[in-house]
Every structure is written in structure tokens, then in C-alpha cells.
C-alpha angles and dihedrals in degrees: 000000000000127000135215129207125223120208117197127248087251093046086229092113134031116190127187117234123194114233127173130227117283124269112209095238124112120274124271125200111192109193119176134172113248111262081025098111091268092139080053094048091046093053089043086045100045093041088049082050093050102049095038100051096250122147103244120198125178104191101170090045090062110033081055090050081062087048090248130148112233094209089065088057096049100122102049090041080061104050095053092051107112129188097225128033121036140045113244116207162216108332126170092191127078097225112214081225085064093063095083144104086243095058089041083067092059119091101259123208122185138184119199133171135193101276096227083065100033084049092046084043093055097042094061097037090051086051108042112359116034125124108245108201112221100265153345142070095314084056102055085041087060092044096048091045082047090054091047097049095060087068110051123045116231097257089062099045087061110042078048092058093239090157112057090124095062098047085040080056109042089035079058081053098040093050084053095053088055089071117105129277090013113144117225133201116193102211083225096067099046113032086090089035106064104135089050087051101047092049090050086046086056096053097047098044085053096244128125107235111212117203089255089063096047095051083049097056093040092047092053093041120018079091111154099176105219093231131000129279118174092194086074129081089228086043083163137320114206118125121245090044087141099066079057095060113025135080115234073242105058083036093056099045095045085054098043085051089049102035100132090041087058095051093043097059093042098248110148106230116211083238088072 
């Protein structure tokens, strides 16, 4: 398997990525908000990979399990996008790399989710659930959010503006899949609806899905926990959460903030 290293922005620090050979397939690029499904979107990915002879790389996912930020690896990330030949994902940063004509001739995927729930979702995962990698900068920032946040109840994060680095993030996700010929998947419409989207991932991503593989993948992730429990990753799944756990208040003003996000990904407000 050959590696590639990655030099920062900066130049202060050069990491080594496994990638694997080439396949001869066109390029995929898979984007997803954070608390969109996009674990679930990289195991459904990197099984279909798998069984299907791509060539899978997950950039993001190890250069955080160094502690790393990917955006200060944006250039060199870049550089080593082809158009033929591997699967990308899945990546929760809008890359400024990822703004050109040569990625828009990449096969985009992108998984999106209504942001009162994406923002209710995050909240509970930074304060009880989220991975933390071993080490560097991305593991003292998670410690230090996790700090903050048992201090402050969600309702008054919110009304106090404590996450204008996640909206900034997935309004940078949410421009890109704006670019032609993206394709886009609302969480909404396919949390139920698991078997139908694994066999349209299949097809975009160019790999013939047998009925082993699919079992496989439902079995692993058609999961609909029977009550809540923050202290899981899947802590529940059913759409309109937020309206649980969210004043008309905190809602509104959410929706008064991100009034133009919300327009541009097609969720109505009840403001509307």
C-alpha cells in the first residue's frame, strides 16, 4: 500500500497517510455535516469499497486520530484529489481546495440535515459522546468544548451564540453543495430508508452491491434505539428532536440567526 505525505499549510508539520492503489473508476468526493450521519456514510462507504474493489481513502478521519486539524492541511489535501481512481470521504470541512472546476468533476456526494437538529445532536455528543483521538491540538479543543458545555444547558448555549463555528462549518457545506451536478441526501429522507439509500450509494460511487453486503451494512446501521441515551454515539435518530428539546424561543432565534442557511438547504422554519 503507498503512502502520501501531507505537509501543512505552514510547512511546520508533514504527516504520512495510507492510501491504497488506484482503482480505474471515476472519483468520489463524500462531504457531511457533523451530527449528519456522516460516521454512518463513512462505514456504508468503506464496506461498499471494500466489497466492490474501490480504492477507499479517509483522509479527515486520520489525520483526527493524530489530533490534527484538516484545514491546516488544505493545500496538500488538494493537490492529491484526482478525478479517476479513489473514493474521498468522508470529510466534515469544506476544504477551500474543494471550491474548483477540477473537483466539480469529481462524483459529489453530500449529507445534509436540518441544523436545529444537527446543532441539538452536537451539543450532546461534545458533552457526553465524542471520540477524543490520543493526542494533539483537536484533543485538548474537545476537552476544552467538553469542559465548557457542563456549564451551560443547551437552551442557553444557544440563545448566547456559543456555536458560531459549527453554522460557519456546515454554511461552508452547505455553499459547496450548491455547485452543479452535486448530489445531495437530506438525513431526513433517508434515516427510515436505509436499504433504498445504500443501493443509490452503490450506483454513484460505480460498485455492484450483493445481497451479503447489504445485510451486512443494515444490520450494522438500520439501528432505531428504543429510548434515548446521550451517553451513545446513536443517542436517537428520529427527525424534529429539536422541537423536544428546544424552547419557541431558542428555535426562533436559531432560525432568525440562520435564516438564509435554512433557505438555502430547503428546510421550512416555523417562522415561515
Amino acid at each position: 500500500m503507498p503512502d502520501v505525505q501531507l505537509r501543512s499549510d505552514d510547512g511546520g508539520r508533514v504527516v504520512t497517510i495510507p492510501v491504497p492503489e488506484p482503482d480505474k473508476k471515476q472519483a468520489v468526493l463524500a462531504v457531511a455535516f457533523t451530527k449528519s450521519g456522516s460516521v454512518m456514510l463513512d462505514g456504508i462507504l468503506q464496506e461498499l469499497c471494500s466489497a466492490g474493489h474501490r480504492s477507499y481513502v479517509r483522509v479527515e478521519t486520520e489525520l483526527f486520530t493524530l489530533g490534527l486539524q484538516v484545514r491546516k492541511f488544505d493545500s496538500a489535501i488538494a493537490s492529491m484529489i484526482h478525478e479517476s481512481g479513489y473514493v474521498y470521504g468522508v470529510f466534515r470541512t469544506a476544504l477551500n481546495g474543494f471550491f474548483s472546476e477540477s473537483v466539480d468533476n469529481l462524483v459529489r456526494l453530500f449529507l445534509i440535515r436540518d441544523p436545529r437538529d444537527a446543532i441539538v445532536s452536537y451539543y450532546f455528543s461534545m458533552k457526553n459522546s465524542h471520540a477524543l483521538p490520543a493526542g494533539g491540538d483537536i484533543r485538548k479543543s474537545l476537552i476544552q468544548q467538553r469542559t465548557d458545555l457542563e456549564s451551560i444547558d443547551l437552551e442557553d448555549a444557544i440563545l448566547t451564540n456559543r456555536f458560531g463555528y459549527f453554522f460557519d462549518e456546515i454554511e461552508r457545506i452547505a455553499r459547496l453543495s450548491q455547485r452543479s451536478g452535486a448530489i445531495i441526501y437530506r438525513y431526513e429522507d433517508i434515516v427510515f430508508l436505509k436499504e433504498r439509500w445504500i443501493r443509490d450509494l452503490a450506483i454513484r460511487i460505480g460498485v455492484e452491491l450483493n445481497e451479503n453486503t447489504l445485510r451486512k451494512l443494515l444490520k450494522r446501521f438500520d439501528i432505531v434505539p428504543s429510548r434515548e441515551d446521550v451517553n451513545n454515539h446513536v443517542r436517537q435518530v428520529t427527525p424534529g428532536d429539536y422541537r423536544r428539546k428546544l424552547s419557541p424561543k431558542a428555535i426562533a432565534h436559531l432560525e432568525q440567526r440562520y435564516s438564509k442557511l435554512f433557505e438555502q438547504l430547503g428546510y421550512v422554519t416555523e417562522l415561515a
